[in-house]
N, C-alpha and C positions, 0 to 999 in steps of 0.2 A: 753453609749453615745447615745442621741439622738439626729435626726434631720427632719427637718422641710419639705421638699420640697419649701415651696415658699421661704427660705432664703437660699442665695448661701454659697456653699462650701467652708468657709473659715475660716480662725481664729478669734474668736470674737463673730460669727453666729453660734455656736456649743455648745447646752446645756450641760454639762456634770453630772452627776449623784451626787450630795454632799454627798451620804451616801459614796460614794468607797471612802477609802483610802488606796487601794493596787493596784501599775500600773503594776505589775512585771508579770511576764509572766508564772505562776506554770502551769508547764507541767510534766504530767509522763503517762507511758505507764501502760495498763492495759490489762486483756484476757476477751476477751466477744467473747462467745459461741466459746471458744478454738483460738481465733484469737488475737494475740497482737495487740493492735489497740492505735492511742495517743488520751486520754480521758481529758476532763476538769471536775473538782470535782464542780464546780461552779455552773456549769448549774441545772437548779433545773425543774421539770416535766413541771409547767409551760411556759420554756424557749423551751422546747421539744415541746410542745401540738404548742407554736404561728412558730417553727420553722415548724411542719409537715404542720402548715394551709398555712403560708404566706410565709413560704424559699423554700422547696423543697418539691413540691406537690406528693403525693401519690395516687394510686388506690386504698387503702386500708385503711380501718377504723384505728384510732389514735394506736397506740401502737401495730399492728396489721398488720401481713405482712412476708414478707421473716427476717428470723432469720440474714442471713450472709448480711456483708453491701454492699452498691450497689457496688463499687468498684470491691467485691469478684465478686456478684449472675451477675451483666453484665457485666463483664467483654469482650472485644471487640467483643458486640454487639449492633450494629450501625442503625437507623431508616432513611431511606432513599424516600427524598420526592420528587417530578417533579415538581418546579414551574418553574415560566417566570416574565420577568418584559418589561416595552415599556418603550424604552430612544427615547428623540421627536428628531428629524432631520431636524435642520434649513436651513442647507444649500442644504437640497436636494427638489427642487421643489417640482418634483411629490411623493414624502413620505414624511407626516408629522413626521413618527417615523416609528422604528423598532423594534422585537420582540426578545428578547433575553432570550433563554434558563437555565436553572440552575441547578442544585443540592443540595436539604438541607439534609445537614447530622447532625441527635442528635446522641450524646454519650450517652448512657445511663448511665455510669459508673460514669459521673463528672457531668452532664447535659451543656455538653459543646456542641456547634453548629459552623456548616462551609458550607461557599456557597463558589460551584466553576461552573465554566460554561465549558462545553465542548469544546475543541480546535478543530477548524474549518479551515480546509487550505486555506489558501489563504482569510480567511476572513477580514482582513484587520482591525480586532480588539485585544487589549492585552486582551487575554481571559486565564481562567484558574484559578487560584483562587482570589475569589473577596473578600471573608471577611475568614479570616484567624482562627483559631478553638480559641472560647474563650466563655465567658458566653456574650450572649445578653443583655442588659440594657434595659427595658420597656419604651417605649418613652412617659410616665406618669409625668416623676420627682421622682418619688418614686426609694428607692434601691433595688428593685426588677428584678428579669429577668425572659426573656422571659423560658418557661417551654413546656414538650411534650403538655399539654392541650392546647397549643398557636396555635399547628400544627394538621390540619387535611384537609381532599382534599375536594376541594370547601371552601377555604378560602382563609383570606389574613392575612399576617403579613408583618408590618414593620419591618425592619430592619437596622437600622439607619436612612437614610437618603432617603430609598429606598422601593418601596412596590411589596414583591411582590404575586404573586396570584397561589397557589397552585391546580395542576390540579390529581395530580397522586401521586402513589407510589409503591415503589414495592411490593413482596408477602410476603415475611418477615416483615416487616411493617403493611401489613395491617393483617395479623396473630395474628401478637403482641396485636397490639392494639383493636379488637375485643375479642381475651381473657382476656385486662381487663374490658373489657364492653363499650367500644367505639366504638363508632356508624359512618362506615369508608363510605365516597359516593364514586361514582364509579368516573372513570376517565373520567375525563374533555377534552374536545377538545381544542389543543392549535391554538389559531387565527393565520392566516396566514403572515408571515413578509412584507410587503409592498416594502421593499427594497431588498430584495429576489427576490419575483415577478417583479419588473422591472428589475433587474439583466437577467432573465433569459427569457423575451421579448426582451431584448439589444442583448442577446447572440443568439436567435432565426433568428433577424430580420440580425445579422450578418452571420451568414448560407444561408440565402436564397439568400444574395449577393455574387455571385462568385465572383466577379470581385476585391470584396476590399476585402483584408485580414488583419484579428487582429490578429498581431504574438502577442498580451498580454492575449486573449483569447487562441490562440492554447497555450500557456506556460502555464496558467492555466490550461486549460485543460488536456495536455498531459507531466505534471510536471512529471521526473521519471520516465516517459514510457521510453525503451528503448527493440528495436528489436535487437535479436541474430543471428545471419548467421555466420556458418564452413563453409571456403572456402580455396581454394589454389592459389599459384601462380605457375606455371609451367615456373621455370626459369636454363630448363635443359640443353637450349640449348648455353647459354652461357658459359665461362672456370670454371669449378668445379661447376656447376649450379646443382640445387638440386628442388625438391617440395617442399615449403615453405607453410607451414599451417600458417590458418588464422582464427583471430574472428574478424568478421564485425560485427560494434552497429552502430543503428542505432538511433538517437536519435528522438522522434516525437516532443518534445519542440520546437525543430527550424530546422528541418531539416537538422541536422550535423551528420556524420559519423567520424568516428574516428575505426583503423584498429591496431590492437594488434597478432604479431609474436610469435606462440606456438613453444619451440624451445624443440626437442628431449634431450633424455641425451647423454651426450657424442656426441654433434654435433660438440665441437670444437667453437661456436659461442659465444662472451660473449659480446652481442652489445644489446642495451636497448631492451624490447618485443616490446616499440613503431615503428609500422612498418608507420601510418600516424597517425598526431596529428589530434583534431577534428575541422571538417571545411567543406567546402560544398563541391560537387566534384562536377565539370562540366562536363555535358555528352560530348561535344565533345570539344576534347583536342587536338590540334594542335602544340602544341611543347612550349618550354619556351619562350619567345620573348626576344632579345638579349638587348643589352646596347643603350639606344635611342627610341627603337621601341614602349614604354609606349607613346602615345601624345594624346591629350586633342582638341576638336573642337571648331576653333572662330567663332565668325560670324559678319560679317562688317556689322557693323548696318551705320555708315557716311561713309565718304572719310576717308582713313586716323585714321579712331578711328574702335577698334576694341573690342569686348568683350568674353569673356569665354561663352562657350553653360552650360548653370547651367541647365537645363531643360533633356539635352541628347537627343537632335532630332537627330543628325546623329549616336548615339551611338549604338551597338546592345544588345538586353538583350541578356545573360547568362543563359542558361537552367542549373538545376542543376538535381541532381539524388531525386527522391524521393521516397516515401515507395511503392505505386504503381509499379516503376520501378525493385523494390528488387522481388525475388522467386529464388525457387532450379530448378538451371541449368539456371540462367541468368549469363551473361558474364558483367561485368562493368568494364569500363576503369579508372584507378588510375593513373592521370598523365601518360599513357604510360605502364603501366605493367597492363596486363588482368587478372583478380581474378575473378574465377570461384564459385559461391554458391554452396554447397552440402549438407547442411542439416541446421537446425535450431533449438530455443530450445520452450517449450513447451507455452513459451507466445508467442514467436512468433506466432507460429501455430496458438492458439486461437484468437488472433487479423486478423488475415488475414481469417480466418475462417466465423469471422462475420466481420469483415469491407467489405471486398473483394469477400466473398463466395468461397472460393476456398476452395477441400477437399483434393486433391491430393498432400500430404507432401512424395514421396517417396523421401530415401534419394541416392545421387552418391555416384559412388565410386571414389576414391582414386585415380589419375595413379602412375605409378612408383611403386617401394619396398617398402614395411611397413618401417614404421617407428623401429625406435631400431634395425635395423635388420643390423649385420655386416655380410658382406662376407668372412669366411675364408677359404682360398685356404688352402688343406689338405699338409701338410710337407713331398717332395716326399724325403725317408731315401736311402741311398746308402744301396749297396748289403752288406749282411754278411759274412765276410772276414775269418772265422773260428775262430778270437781268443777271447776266452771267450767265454760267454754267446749270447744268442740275445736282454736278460733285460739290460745286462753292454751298448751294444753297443749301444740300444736306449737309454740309459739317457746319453752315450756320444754327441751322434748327436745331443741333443735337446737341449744341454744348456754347455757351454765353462766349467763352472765348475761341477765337478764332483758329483755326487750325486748317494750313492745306490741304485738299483732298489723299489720302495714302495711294502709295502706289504698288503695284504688283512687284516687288522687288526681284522675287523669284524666277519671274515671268520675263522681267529684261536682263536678267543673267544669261539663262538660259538659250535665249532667242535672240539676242544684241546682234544688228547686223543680219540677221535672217530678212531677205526681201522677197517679196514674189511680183515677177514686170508684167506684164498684159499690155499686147498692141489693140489701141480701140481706136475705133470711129465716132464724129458723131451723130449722132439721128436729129436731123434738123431739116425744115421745110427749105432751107436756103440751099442751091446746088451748094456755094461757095462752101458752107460750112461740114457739108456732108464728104468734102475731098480731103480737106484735115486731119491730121493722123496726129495721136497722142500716145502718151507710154505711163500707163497708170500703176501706179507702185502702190501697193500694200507691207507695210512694217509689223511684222508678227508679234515684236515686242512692246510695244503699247495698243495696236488696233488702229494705228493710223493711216491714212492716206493723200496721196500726193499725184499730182496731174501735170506732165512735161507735154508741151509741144515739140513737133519735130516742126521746124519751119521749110516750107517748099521755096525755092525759084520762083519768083514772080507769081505768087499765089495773096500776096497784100497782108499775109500775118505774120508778126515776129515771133522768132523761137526764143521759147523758155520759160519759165514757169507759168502753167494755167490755172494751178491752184495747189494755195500751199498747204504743208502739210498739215492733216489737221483729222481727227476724229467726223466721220460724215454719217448724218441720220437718216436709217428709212425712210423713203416715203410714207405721205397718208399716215401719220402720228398725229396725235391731238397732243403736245408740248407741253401746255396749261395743265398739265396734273399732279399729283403726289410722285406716281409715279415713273423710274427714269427712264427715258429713253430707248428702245432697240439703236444699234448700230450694226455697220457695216460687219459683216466676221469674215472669217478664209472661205468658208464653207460658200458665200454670195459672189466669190470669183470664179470664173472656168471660164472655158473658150466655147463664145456663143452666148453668153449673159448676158443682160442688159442693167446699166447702174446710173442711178440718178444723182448728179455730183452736183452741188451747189446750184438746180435747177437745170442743170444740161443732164441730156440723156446722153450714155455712152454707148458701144456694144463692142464688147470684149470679141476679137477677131484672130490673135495670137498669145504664144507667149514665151518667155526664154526658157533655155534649158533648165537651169534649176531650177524655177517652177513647176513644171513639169515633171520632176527627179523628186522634188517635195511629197507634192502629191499624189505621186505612186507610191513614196517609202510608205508613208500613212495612209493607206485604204478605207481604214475605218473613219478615219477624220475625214475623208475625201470621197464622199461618193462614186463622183466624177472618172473620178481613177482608179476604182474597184475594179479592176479585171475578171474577178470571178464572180462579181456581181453582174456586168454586163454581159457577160455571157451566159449566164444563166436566163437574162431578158430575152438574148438575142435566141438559146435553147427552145425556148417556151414560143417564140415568136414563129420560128421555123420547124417546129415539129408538122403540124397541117399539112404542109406545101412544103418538106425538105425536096422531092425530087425535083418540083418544079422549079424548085432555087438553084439546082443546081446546074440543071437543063438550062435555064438562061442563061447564066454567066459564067457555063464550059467552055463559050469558042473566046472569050474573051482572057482562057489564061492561057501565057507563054510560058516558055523554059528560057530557062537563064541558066547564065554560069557564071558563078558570082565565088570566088574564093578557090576556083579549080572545083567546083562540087553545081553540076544541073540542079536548078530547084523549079520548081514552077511556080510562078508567081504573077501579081494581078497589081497594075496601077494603084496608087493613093486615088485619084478621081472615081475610077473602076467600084472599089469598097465603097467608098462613101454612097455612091448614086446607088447601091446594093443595099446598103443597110439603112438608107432613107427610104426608100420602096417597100422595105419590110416592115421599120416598126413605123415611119412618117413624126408626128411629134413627139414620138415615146425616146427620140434619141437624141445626142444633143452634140456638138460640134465636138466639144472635148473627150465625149465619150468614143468616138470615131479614132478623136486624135490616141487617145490612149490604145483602141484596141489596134491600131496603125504602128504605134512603137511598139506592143509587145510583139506581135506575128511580124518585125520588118527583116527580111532577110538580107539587108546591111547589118554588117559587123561595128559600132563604133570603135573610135582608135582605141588604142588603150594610153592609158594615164599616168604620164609618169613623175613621179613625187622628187621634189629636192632631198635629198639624202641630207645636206648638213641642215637645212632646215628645220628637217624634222627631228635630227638629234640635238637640235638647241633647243628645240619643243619641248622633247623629252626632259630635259638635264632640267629647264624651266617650272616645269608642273613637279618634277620632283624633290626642286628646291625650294619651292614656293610652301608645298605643304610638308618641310619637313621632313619626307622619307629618307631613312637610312639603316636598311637591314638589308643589306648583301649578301651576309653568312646565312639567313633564313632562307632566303630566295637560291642561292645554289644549294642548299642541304634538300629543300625539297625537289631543284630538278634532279638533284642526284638519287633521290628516294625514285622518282618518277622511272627514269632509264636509263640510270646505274652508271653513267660516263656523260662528263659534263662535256667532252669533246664531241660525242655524236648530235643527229636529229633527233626534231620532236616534232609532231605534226602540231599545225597549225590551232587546231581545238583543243586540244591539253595543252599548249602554249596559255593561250588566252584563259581557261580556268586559270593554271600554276598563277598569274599573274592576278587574277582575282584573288586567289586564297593566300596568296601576300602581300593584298591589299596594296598593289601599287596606285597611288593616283593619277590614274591614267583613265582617260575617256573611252568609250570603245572605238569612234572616230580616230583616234588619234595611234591608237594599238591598230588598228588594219592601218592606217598608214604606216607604219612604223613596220610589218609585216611587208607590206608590200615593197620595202627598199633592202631586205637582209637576204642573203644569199639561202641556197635551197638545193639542195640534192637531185636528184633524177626521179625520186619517187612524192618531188614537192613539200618536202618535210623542211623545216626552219633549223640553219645551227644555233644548237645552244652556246656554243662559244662565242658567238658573233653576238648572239643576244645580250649575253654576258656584261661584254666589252661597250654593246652599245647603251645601255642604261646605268652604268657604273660613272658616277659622277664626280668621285674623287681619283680615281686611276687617269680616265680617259673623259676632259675637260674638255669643253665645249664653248665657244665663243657666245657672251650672252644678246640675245635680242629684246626685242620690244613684245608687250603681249600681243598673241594673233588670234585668227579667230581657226579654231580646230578645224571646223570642217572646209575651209574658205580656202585661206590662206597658205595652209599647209601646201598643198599642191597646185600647180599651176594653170592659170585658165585656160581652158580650150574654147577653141572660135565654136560656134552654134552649128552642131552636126545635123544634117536632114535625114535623119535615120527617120525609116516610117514613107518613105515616097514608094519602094517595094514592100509588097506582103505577101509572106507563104503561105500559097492557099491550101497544099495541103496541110501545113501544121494547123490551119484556124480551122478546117474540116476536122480534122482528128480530135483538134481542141473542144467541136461541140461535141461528139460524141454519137451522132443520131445513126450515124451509120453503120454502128453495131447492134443498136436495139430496132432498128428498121431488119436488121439478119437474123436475129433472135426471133420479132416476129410471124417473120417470113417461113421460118424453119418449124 
């Protein structure tokens, strides 16, 4: 089909081709350079060479260019230009016209274009988008459109009905278009708007007049400003009156305030946060004025004829609050109730900053009690009456119905099966009872205690429970009180104590090894078995007389050769008779016993763990909560040291295994360390690792729960480590005989 430009668009005026006799529409999709794309069989080179010249213009020589089509190669990338255009202005005297900003955007991808103009507050034009994204038409006649060659800075294009004149672009743009060999001028200066400029001489000349004010100017200008102020109301002194927090806005558009009530939780209050709507506040407030008291001024202008004062001569103005009037620690009056400013928020501050000059934003304080803060009077319990418990009779007092005493749940998770044994004696005027030996257990996990007889040969007492288990109280308590009880704690066991058990006196004279191993793991909880606390006693004890210490109980050490290695060393009796001589009661059986284990130069055995035991441990605790990330746990030993077949030492072991949160104990990770094979340099294979906490590969027979630190490995008989002690490691241990050489020197 062709046509003409000077004959219009219509039926009749439109040549059509005599050779077509095919109108129908053969379409089918084809792949060019891998892309389905919908092709016409029709078009012949020709039709191509007049499309590249006269349809959609190219950089590039005919048949010659990017392979993938423009849709694919620009895809949403967009050429963005800085024009303007002058619309004339008749009705405004002093501007013949104004300058009106734009935006030209090409698509590269369609060769589609769109102008919008920048929204402008308050400018009092529909702005925004002016010609909507489509192909431009050339304002020739011809069916052609407008193309990127049409656009470049220092130019003009029409565009409909409109010209306009291109001054700019941005840097992507002018990138673009100098890579294809396009020659981009610099940025154009846009002419100044004429209605603009007297805009802003109208706004000038109203500034320098105090006296009138544009409240359409201040709303322009200070549209959405709004000042913040924390303040309170201090209305304590009326019935159930309380401090009332406050947010004051301020508004700068017209000078209105509006007051919003921050209401605590649990105030009890559930009445709107509007504490004042928005409205002006007049500074000085003299009461409501009652029914009548509103009246209006005449003025007798004849005899007899009278008219309303329109003007307001005898009226008085109305001062109101304004921005000036506002800062932290101003008092303003609200109808009658006094609101104190105390602090502001960060616009505020900068506006007053520079309007005002002011730098000092320190913020008040508060009166009255915090906020959220309930006072609760303590529940004074009546006396304990004897019967029952002192748990029964507090969860009677506390509440009508009955409820068992709660229990530490956490406490007997934790500690279940934790015992500590103590051999005692007892202290009793009868030989017979003083020869009787008992084995008093302490249970960590409630605080209870329990009293076994061991029974002798022909001694007339039978073995077995002395006393069962049960919570036992301090001596010398007065019972009868509100308050509960002291009991028995860990801290009231050591070797050498004395304990008052259901009116027998005991005294603690041994104890088993895990006790022992307890009480050293925790230092702090155990005085008793502070090693560096006791030596610090025993430090301070022997500084005075170190030589003389030493000089007595030098013929008393020997050499020994204990492991293939001389040591010198000194009886368990030897030490003790030594360090009772030096502090006397400052020292105490178990502390002996303790510093006798650390300095004993016996080696205890070592300890060897069930290997499947501990891996049905394993597969147990990680079935139990669940865990299954395998591929986490090798990616990061693989991050760690790059080969999942070599070692890893023992301490980045135990991290890796924290920071993939295995659920595993640290008890139960050193045993589990302690049964996996290990190199020459004592590093852990990771392969073995692997293989041993992998629960679905390598299955494990399941067990009963145990207890981690107990059960796992197997008991050993009661080692007498502590009957030798090196005396020089516990000389070196206190130290005095380098600062005795320092002095000296």
């Amino acid at each position: 089909m062709l046509r003409y430009p000077e004959l219009p668009f219509l039926p009749g005026f439109v040549m059509r081709d005599p050779n077509k006799n095919r109108f129908h529409l053969s379409q089918y999709f084809e792949v060019r350079n891998g892309i389905s794309m919908l092709a016409d069989n029709e078009r012949t080179a020709d039709d191509k060479f007049r499309q590249i010249l006269h349809g959609k213009p190219s950089f590039y020589p005919p048949f010659e260019g990017p392979k993938l089509p423009p849709w694919v190669a620009y895809d949403k990338k967009v050429l963005c230009f800085h024009a303007y255009f002058k619309e004339s202005l008749n009705e405004v005297f002093q501007a013949s016209h104004q300058v009106r900003k734009v935006k030209i955007l090409y698509y590269l991808e369609d060769g589609t274009m769109q102008v919008s103009e920048p929204r402008i507050d308050n400018s009092g034009l529909s702005q925004g988008c002016i010609v909507s994204r489509q192909k431009i038409p050339r304002t020739n006649g011809s069916c052609e459109y407008l193309s990127i060659l049409d656009l470049n800075v220092d130019s003009t294009i029409q565009i409909f009905d409109r010209v306009y004149f291109v001054s700019g672009c941005d840097q992507f743009t002018r990138n673009f278009l100098n890579r294809a060999g396009v020659a981009v001028a610099d940025k154009q200066e846009t002419p100044t708007d004429p209605g603009q400029e007297l805009r802003k001489k109208a706004a000038m000349v109203s500034e320098k007049v105090p006296f009138r004010k544009d409240k359409l100017a201040q709303f322009l200008k200070n549209d959405r400003k709004v000042l913040l102020f924390y303040g309170y109301w201090d209305d304590r002194d009326a019935m159930f009156g309380d401090v009332r927090d406050l947010n004051i806005y301020y508004f700068l558009a017209d000078d209105t305030i509006q007051i919003k009530e921050i209401f605590p939780r649990n105030s009890g209050r559930d009445a709107p946060p509007t504490f004042l709507t928005r409205r002006k506040i007049p500074r000085n407030f003299n009461g409501i004025q009652s029914l009548g008291q509103d009246t209006f001024t005449v003025l007798n202008v004849l005899e007899g004829r009278y008219v309303p004062d329109c003007l307001g001569i005898g009226t008085k103005e109305v001062e109101y609050y304004k921005a000036n009037d506002l800062s932290i620690g101003a008092h303003i009056n609200v109808y009658g109730r006094e609101v104190v400013l105390v602090d502001c928020d960060p616009f505020t501050r900068e506006y007053y900053r520079t309007v005002h000059g002011i730098e000092d934003f320190t913020p008040l304080k508060r009166p009255g009690v915090e906020r959220n803060t309930i006072v609760n009077s303590e529940r004074m319990l009546p006396p304990f009456n004897g019967w029952g418990t002192h748990e029964d009779s507090e969860s009677n007092c506390k509440t009508v119905e009955q409820k068992p005493p709660k229990v530490d749940f956490h406490k007997f998770i934790k500690l279940d099966r934790y015992m500590l044994r103590f051999g005692a004696r007892m202290i009793s005027d009868l030989q017979e009872n003083r020869e009787r030996l008992y084995v008093i257990t302490y249970y960590l996990s409630d605080d209870t205690i329990s009293v076994f007889e061991i029974g002798a040969r022909n001694s007339g007492f039978k073995e077995g429970d002395f006393f069962k288990r049960a919570k036992v109280l301090l001596p010398h308590q007065n019972l009868l009180t509100s308050e509960r009880p002291r009991i028995y704690t860990p801290q009231h066991f050591f070797i050498g104590a004395t304990l008052v058990i259901n009116d027998f006196t005991f005294h603690l004279i041994s104890a088993d090894e895990f006790a022992l191993k307890y009480m050293e793991n925790s230092p702090f909880e155990f005085p008793k078995a502070n090693v560096d606390k006791i030596m610090s006693k025993i430090r301070e004890a022997l500084r005075p007389k170190y030589k003389n210490f030493i000089a007595k109980y030098l013929h008393k050490v020997c050499e020994s050769k204990l492991d293939g290695t001389n040591v010198s060393v000194v009886c368990f009796e030897t030490m003790r008779d030594a360090l009772f001589d030096l502090l006397g009661s400052d020292i105490t059986e178990h502390e002996i016993v303790t510093i006798a284990r650390y300095f004993s130069a016996e080696t205890p055995p070592a300890i060897v763990c069930n290997r499947d035991l501990i891996r049905s441990t394993v597969h147990w605790e990680l079935n139990r909560n669940l865990w299954d990330d395998m591929e986490r746990l090798e990616e990061h030993l693989y991050h760690l040291i790059g080969d999942v077949f070599g070692f890893i030492s023992e301490n980045t072991l135990f991290k890796a295994i924290r920071a993939c949160r295995l659920p595993l104990k640290p008890s139960l990770i050193r045993n589990m360390f302690s049964v996996l094979n290990r190199n020459t340099a004592g590093d852990i294979s990771v392969q073995e690792f692997l293989e041993f906490v992998n629960v679905k590969r390598y299955t494990s027979p399941p067990i009963q729960p145990v207890n981690l630190d107990i059960d796992v490995c197997p008991k050993l008989p009661a080692t007498q480590t502590g009957r030798l002690i090196d005396w020089n490691n516990f000389i070196a241990k206190i130290g005095l005989e380098v600062e005795l050489k320092h002095e000296t020197e």
